[in-house]
C-alpha positions in Angstrom: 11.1 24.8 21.3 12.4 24.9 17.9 12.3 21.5 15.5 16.0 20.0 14.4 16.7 20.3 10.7 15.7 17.5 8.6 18.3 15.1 8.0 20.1 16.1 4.4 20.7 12.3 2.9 19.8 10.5 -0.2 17.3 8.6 1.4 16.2 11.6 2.5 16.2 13.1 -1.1 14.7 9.6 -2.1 11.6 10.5 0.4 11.0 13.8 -0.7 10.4 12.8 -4.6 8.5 9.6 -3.4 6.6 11.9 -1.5 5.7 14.5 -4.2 4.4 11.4 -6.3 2.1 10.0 -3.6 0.9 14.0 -3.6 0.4 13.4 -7.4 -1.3 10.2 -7.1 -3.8 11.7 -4.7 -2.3 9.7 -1.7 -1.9 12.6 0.6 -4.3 14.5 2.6 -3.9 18.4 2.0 -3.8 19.5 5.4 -6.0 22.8 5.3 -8.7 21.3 3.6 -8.1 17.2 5.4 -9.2 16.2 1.9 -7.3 14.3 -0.7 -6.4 16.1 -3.8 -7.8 14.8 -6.8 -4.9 12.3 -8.8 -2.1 13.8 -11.5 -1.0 10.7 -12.9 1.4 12.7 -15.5 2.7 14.5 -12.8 2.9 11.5 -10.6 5.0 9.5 -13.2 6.9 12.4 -14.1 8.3 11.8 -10.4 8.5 8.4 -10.9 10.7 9.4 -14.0 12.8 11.0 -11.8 14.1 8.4 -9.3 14.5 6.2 -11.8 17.1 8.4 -13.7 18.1 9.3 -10.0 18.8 4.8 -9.6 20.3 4.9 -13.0 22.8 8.0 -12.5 24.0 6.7 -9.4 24.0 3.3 -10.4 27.4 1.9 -8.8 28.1 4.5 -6.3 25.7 4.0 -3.4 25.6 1.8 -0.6 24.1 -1.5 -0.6 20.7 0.2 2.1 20.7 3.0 -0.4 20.5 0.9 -3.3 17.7 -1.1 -1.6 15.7 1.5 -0.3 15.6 3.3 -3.4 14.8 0.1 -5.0 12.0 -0.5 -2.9 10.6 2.9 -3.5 10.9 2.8 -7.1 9.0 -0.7 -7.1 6.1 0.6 -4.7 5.4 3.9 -6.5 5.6 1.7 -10.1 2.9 -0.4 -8.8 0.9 2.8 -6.8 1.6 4.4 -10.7 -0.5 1.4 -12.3 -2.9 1.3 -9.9 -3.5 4.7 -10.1 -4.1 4.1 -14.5 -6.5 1.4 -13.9 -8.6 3.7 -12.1 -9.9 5.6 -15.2 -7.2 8.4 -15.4 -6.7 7.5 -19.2 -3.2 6.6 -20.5 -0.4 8.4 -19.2 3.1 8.3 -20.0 6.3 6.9 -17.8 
């Protein structure tokens, strides 16, 4: 049985940066090894960076879920961000 195509939306596209943060902020379990990968913050931020230019280019022009889920997102990884900088990673930008 073959799996559907992910859905192609911009919560979808929302999910998919979100989800290469968590990666970067050692959040997700590699699945060969079942063991977290050790934190990126600067590459976790730089992510962050990302969706917030995404909110800011498409300020205006998406619905009012869209706005709310990317602003959600954006709030959760920008608190997961400073969490992530007290824990001794040393300052990072974003």
């Amino acid at each position: 049985m073959t799996t559907p195509p992910p859905e192609i939306s911009f919560n979808a596209l929302v999910v998919s940066l979100a989800t290469s943060a968590a990666v970067h902020f050692g959040d997700v379990v590699d699945p060969a090894t079942g063991r977290r990968l050790p934190p990126n913050p600067a590459a976790g931020g730089n992510m962050l960076d990302l969706l917030a230019v995404l909110a800011e280019k498409t300020r205006g022009n998406l619905t009012p879920d869209e706005e709310r889920f990317l602003s959600r997102v954006l709030q959760e990884l920008r608190m997961r961000f400073a969490e992530v900088r007290r824990e001794g990673s040393g300052p990072v930008s974003s």
